[in-house]
C-alpha positions in Angstrom: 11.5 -7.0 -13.4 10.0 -10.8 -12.6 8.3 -12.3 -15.2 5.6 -14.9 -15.3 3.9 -17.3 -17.2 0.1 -16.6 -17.7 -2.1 -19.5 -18.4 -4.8 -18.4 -21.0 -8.3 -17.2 -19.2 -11.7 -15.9 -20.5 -12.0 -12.4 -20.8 -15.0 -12.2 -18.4 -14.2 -10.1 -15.2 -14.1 -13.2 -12.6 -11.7 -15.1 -15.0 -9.2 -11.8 -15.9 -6.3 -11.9 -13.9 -6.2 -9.8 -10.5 -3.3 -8.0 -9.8 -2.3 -6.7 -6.4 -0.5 -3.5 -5.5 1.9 -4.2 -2.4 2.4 -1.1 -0.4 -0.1 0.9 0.9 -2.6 -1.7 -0.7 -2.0 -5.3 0.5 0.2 -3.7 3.2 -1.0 -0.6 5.3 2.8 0.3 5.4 5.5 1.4 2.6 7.7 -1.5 3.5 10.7 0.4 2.1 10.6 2.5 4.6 9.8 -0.2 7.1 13.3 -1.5 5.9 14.6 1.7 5.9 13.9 2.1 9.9 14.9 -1.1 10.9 18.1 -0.1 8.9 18.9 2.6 10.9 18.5 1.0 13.9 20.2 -2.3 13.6 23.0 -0.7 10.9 22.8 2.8 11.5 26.3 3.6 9.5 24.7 2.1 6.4 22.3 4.3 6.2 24.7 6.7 5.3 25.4 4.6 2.0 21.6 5.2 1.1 22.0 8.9 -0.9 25.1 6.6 -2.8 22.6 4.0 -3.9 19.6 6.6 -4.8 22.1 7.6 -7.2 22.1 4.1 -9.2 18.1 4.6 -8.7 15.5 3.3 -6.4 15.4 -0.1 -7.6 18.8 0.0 -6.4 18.4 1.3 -2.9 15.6 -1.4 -2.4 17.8 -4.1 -3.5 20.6 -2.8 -1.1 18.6 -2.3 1.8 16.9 -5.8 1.4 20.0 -7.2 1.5 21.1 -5.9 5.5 17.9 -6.2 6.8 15.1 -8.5 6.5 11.5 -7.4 7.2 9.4 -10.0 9.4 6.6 -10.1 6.5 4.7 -12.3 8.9 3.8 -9.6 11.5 3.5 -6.7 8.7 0.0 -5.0 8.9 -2.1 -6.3 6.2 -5.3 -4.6 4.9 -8.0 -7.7 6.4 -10.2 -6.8 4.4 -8.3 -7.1 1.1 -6.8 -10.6 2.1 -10.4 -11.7 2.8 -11.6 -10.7 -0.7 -8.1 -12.3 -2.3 -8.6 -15.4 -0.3 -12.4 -16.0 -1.9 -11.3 -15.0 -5.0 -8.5 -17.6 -5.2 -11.3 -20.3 -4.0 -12.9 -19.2 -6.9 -10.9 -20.1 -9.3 -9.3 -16.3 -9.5 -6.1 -16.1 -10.9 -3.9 -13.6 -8.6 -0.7 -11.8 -8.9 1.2 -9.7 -6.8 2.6 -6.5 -8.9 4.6 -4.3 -6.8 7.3 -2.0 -6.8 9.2 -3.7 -3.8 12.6 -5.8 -4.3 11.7 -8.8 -6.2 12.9 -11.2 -2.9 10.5 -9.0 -0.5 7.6 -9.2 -2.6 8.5 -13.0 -2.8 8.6 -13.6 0.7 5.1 -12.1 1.1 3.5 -14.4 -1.7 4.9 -17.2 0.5 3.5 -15.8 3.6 0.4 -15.6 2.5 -0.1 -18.7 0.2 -2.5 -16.8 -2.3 -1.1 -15.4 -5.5 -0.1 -17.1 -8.9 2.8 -15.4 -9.1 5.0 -11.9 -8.3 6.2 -9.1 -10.4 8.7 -6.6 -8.8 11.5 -4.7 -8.9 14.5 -6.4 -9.8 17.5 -4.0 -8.9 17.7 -2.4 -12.1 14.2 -1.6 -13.2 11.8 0.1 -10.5 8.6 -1.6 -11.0 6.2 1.3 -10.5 3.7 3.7 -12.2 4.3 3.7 -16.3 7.4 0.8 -16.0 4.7 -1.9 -14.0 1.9 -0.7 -16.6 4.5 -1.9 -19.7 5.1 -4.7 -17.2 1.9 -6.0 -16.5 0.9 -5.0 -20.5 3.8 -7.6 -21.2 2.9 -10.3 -18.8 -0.8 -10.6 -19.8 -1.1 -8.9 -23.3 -4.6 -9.0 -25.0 -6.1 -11.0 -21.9 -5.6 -7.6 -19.4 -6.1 -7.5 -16.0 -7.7 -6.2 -13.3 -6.0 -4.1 -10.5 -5.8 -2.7 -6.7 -3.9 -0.2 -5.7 -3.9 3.1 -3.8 -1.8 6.6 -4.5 -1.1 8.0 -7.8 1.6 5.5 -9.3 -1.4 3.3 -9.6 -2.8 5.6 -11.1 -2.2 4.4 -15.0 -2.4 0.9 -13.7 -6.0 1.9 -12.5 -6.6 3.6 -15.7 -6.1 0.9 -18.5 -7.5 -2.1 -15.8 -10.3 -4.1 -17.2 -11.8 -3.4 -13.1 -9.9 -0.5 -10.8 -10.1 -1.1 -7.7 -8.5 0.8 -4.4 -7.6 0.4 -1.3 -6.7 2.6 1.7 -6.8 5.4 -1.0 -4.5 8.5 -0.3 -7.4 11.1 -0.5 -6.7 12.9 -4.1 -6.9 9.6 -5.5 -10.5 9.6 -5.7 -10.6 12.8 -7.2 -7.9 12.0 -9.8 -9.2 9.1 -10.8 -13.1 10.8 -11.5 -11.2 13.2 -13.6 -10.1 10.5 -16.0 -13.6 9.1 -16.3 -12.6 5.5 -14.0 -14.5 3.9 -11.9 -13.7 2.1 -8.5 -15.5 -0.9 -8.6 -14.9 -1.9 -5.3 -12.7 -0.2 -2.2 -11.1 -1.8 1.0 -10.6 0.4 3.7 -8.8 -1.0 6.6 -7.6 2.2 8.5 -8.1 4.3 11.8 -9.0 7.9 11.4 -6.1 10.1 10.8 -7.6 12.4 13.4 -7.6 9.7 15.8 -4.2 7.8 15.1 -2.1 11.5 15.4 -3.6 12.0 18.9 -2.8 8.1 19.5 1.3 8.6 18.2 1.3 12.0 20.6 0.5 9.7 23.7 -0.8 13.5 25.0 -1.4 11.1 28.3 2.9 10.9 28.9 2.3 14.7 29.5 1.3 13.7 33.2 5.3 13.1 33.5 6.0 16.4 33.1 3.8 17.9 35.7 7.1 17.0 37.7 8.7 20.4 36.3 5.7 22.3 38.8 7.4 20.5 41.5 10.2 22.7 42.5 8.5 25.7 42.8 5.5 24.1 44.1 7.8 22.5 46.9 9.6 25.4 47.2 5.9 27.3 48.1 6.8 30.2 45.6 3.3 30.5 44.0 4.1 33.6 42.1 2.0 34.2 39.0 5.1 34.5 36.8 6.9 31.4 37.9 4.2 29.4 37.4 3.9 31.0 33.8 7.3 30.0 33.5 6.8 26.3 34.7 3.1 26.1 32.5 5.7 27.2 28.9 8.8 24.8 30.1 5.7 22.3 30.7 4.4 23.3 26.7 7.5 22.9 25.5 8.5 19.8 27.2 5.2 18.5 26.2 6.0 19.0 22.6 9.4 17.6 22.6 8.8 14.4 24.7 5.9 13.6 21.6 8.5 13.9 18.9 10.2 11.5 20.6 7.8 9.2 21.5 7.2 9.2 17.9 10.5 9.0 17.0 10.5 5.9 19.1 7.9 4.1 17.8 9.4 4.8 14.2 12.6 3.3 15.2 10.8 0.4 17.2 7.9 -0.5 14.4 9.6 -3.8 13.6 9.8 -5.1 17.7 6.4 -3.4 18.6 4.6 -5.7 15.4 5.1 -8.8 17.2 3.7 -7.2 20.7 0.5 -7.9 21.8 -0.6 -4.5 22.1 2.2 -2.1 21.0 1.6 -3.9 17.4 -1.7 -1.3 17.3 0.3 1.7 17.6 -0.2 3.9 14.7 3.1 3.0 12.8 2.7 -0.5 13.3 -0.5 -0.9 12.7 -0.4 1.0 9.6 -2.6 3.7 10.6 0.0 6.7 10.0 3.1 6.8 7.4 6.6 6.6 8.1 6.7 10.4 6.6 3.7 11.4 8.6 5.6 10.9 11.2 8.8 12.2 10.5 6.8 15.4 9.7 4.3 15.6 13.1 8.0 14.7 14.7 9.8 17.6 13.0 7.2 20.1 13.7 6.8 19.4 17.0 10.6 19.2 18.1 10.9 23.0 16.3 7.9 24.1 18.2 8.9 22.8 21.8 12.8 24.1 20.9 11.5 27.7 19.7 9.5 28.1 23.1 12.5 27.1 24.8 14.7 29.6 23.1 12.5 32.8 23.4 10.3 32.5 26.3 12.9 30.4 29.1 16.3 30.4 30.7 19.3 28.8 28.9 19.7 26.5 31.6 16.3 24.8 30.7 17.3 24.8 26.8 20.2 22.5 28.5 18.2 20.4 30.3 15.7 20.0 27.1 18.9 19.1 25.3 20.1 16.5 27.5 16.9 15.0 27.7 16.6 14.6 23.8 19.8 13.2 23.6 19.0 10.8 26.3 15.8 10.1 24.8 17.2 9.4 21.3 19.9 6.9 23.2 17.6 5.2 24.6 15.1 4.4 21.3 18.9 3.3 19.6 20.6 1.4 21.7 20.5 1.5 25.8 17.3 0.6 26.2 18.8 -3.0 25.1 21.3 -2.5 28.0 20.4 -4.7 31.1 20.0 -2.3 33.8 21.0 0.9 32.1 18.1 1.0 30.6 16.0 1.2 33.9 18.3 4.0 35.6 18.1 5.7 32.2 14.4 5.5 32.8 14.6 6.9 36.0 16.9 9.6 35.4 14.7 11.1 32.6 12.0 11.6 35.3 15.0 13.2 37.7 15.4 15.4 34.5 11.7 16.9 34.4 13.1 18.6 37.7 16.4 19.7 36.7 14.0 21.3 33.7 11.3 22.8 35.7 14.0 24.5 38.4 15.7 25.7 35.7 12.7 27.3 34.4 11.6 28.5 37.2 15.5 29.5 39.1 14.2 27.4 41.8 17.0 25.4 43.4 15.9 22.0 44.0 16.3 20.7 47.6 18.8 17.7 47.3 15.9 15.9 49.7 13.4 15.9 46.8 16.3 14.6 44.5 17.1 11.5 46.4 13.4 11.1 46.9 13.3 11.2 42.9 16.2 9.2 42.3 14.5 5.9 44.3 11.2 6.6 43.7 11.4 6.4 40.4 14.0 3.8 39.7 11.2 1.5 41.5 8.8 2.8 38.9 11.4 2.3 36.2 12.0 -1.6 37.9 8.0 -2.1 37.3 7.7 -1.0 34.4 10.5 -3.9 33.1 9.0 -6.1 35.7 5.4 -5.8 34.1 6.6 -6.3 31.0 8.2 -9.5 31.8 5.7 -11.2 34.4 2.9 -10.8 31.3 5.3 -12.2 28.8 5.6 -14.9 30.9 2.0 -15.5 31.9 1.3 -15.1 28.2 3.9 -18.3 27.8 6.1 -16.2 25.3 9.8 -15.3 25.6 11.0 -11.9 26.2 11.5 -10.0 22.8 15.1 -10.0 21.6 17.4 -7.0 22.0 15.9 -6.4 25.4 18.4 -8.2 27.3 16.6 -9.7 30.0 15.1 -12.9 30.3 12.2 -14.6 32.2 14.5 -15.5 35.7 15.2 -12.2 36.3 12.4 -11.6 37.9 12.7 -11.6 41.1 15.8 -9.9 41.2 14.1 -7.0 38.9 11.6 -7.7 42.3 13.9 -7.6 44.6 15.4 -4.3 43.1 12.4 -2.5 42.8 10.9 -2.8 45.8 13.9 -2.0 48.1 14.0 1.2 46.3 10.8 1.8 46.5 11.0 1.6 50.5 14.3 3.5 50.2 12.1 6.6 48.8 10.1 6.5 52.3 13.0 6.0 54.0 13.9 9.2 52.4 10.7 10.9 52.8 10.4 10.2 56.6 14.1 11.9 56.8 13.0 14.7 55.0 10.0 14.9 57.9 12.3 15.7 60.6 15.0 17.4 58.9 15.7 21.7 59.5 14.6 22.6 56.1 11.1 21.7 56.6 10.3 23.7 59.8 10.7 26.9 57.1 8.2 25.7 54.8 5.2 24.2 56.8 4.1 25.3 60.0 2.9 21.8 60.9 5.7 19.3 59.4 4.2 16.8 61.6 1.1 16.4 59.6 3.2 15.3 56.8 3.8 12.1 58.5 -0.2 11.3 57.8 1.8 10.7 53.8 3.7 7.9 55.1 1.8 5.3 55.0 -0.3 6.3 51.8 2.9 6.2 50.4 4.5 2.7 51.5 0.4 1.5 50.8 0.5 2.8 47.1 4.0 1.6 46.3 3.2 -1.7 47.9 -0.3 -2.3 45.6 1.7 -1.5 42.7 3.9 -3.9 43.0 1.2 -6.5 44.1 -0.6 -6.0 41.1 2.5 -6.2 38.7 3.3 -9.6 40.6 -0.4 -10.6 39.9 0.2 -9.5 36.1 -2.7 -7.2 37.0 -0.4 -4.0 36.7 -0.5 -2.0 32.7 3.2 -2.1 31.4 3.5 1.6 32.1 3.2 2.8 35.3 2.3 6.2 34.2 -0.9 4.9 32.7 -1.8 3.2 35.3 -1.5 6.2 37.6 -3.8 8.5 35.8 -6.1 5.8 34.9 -6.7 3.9 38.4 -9.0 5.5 40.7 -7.5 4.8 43.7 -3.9 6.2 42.4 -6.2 9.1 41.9 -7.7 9.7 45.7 -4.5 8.8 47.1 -2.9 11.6 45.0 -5.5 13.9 46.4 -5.2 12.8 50.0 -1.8 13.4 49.6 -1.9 16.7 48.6 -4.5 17.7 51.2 -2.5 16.8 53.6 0.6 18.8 52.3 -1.3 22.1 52.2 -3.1 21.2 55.9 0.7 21.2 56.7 1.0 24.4 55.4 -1.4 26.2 56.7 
């Protein structure tokens, strides 16, 4: 444990030293497991070394991990409140200290950051600074003089206890109750938190569901509107549902490091702070068993397949090829290519191999703007592309020049598909569908407007479901399919 010197103060509450919980109280996050993630996903072999070093203790794992990785404490989500309160309580001639079971050089690297505390206790590698060890710690440091203290979960909880003021911050909620049942009272609390409710529903993303409408389309396409095959596509559209949200959560666990220093993927649940690491992990878990155990009673082993191919692309993708120039896009685009494979296989609906080459290109162009986006608004915003990524600002136009020939290649294909045998079966008037063509090259052509104009959201998906024109021209669409039809 770090010690420090403690210049004599009155014993009146201003003057009594302040100390400061790190995780969960200064920080929204456990930055162990902050490490922990960006661990796995810059040395994922070490993290096989962790049960080895749990053994020595956890003083030991924190001093192994923060030696591979280095957190970047300047983008880490601090509770504002809290640092507002420290700040004019250091004006004021407050002395402050920063008492925290993190590795002694973490905890360090914070007090720098922020400029504000007298000095740092922590764990050392040998002693793990927490619950009854920081109490004979701090009981050390400041002796008669005692302190005041912040903190938040039940460690604190005998810290809280013998503090000349007790204080809390994002409290996990049997805190409260524990610490009424010992007779101490909270003086002051700093809540800096979404709504659980609200920041679950936010890690979902239930709006990424509109991608798997595609499993309908084969047997929409294939106009075999029986009651059970659509059943069939409705569960594989459950299921997929459920597994695509553990991943996205999954992602975002493995991403909280890069998506800090976004703009706006730095408010994202695990990011921000909102959710734990665990949380997560457990809303994950539970939803991947759920998706997989709808799979394996209610649908085909050919769509348990497809689901399986699709989480291990998915989990590829979060680890490492999404940092592959170019894979990373036809990755993308194959994953949407995938949602039909899935919904034919739920359904025994063969997919025609027109609709597949219309997938391939259309969405490769929607994978291209996506990347495209990303980089025209990094740009306008005057920043560099964030590293790992692989591409940088003057690819561009290329990105441009790829995304819209394939874009054009999908109404190439389309206008094919118009004339060819297979449609005379299916609608009685195929030449109606030409009415699609030009919505189509007029849709495909505003999206890439708008992503040149930085106007366009990162992900086309949102933008699809959000923008009201995207919307009617959906509708037309289908109206003229089923005129077709009829």
């Amino acid at each position: 444990m770090s010690q420090t010197t403690v210049e004599p103060a009155a014993r009146d509450g201003l003057r009594r030293p302040l100390c400061v919980d790190l995780d969960g109280t200064l920080v929204k996050s456990d930055t162990l497991m902050d490490s922990l993630l960006l661990l796995a996903r810059s040395q994922p072999l070490a993290v096989l070394q962790v049960p080895l070093w749990l053994l020595q203790g956890k003083a030991t794992v924190k001093a192994e991990v923060g030696k591979r990785v280095s957190l970047d404490v300047g983008h880490l989500p601090y509770n504002r409140k809290l640092v507002e309160y420290l700040e004019v309580e250091r004006g004021e001639g407050r002395k402050l200290y920063l008492a925290t079971g993190a590795d002694q050089q973490l905890a360090e690297r914070v007090a720098d950051h922020l400029g504000i505390f007298d000095g740092v206790l922590a764990s050392d590698g040998r002693t793990n600074l927490t619950a009854g060890n920081k109490l004979d710690g701090l009981r050390r440091t400041f002796g008669e003089q005692g302190y005041d203290y912040i903190g938040n979960a039940g460690p604190d909880l005998p810290l809280l206890q013998h503090a000349g003021t007790a204080m809390i911050a994002n409290p996990v909620p049997a805190l409260r109750a524990r610490l009424r049942a010992r007779g101490v009272t909270v003086a002051r609390e700093f809540d800096d938190r979404s709504a659980r409710s609200k920041a679950v529903l936010k890690a979902l993303r239930p709006h990424q569901w509109a991608k798997n409408v595609l499993i309908f389309l084969p047997v929409l396409l294939a106009h075999v509107l029986r009651l059970g095959l659509l059943g069939d596509a409705a569960i594989a559209f459950l299921s997929f549902s459920l597994c695509a949200s553990a991943t996205y959560i999954a992602n975002d666990l493995l991403d909280i490091e890069a998506d800090r220093r976004h703009p706006s993927k730095r408010n994202r649940p695990f990011a921000a702070g909102d959710l734990p690491v665990a949380t997560g992990v457990g809303i994950s878990l539970v939803l991947l068993g759920g998706g997989v155990a709808m799979a394996v009673m209610l649908l085909p082993a050919w769509f348990l397949m497809w689901l399986a191919v699709y989480l291990t692309a998915t989990l590829s993708y979060s680890l490492y090829l999404k940092r592959v120039v170019l894979v990373d896009v036809i990755l993308l685009s194959g994953l949407y290519t995938l949602r039909l494979l899935a919904g034919a296989a739920a359904t025994r609906v063969a997919i025609s191999p027109w609709l597949g080459a219309f997938a391939l290109f259309l969405f490769l162009s929607l994978a291209m703007v996506k990347r495209f986006s990303e980089l025209q608004n990094t740009k306008a915003r005057g920043q560099v592309p964030a590293t790992g990524r692989g591409y940088v600002l003057g690819d561009i136009e290329q990105l441009r020049s790829f995304g819209t020939s394939s874009a054009y290649a999908a109404v190439v294909v389309f206008s094919f598909y118009i004339g060819a045998h297979e449609v005379t079966t299916l609608y009685k008037h195929p030449g109606r569908l030409w009415l699609i063509t030009p919505l189509m090259i007029w849709w495909l052509s505003r999206v890439w407007l708008l992503a040149s104009r930085g106007e366009l959201d990162e992900d086309p998906v949102i933008f699809a479901v959000t923008d009201h024109l995207s919307l009617l021209t959906g509708a037309a669409v289908v109206a003229i399919a089923a005129t077709a039809t009829l």
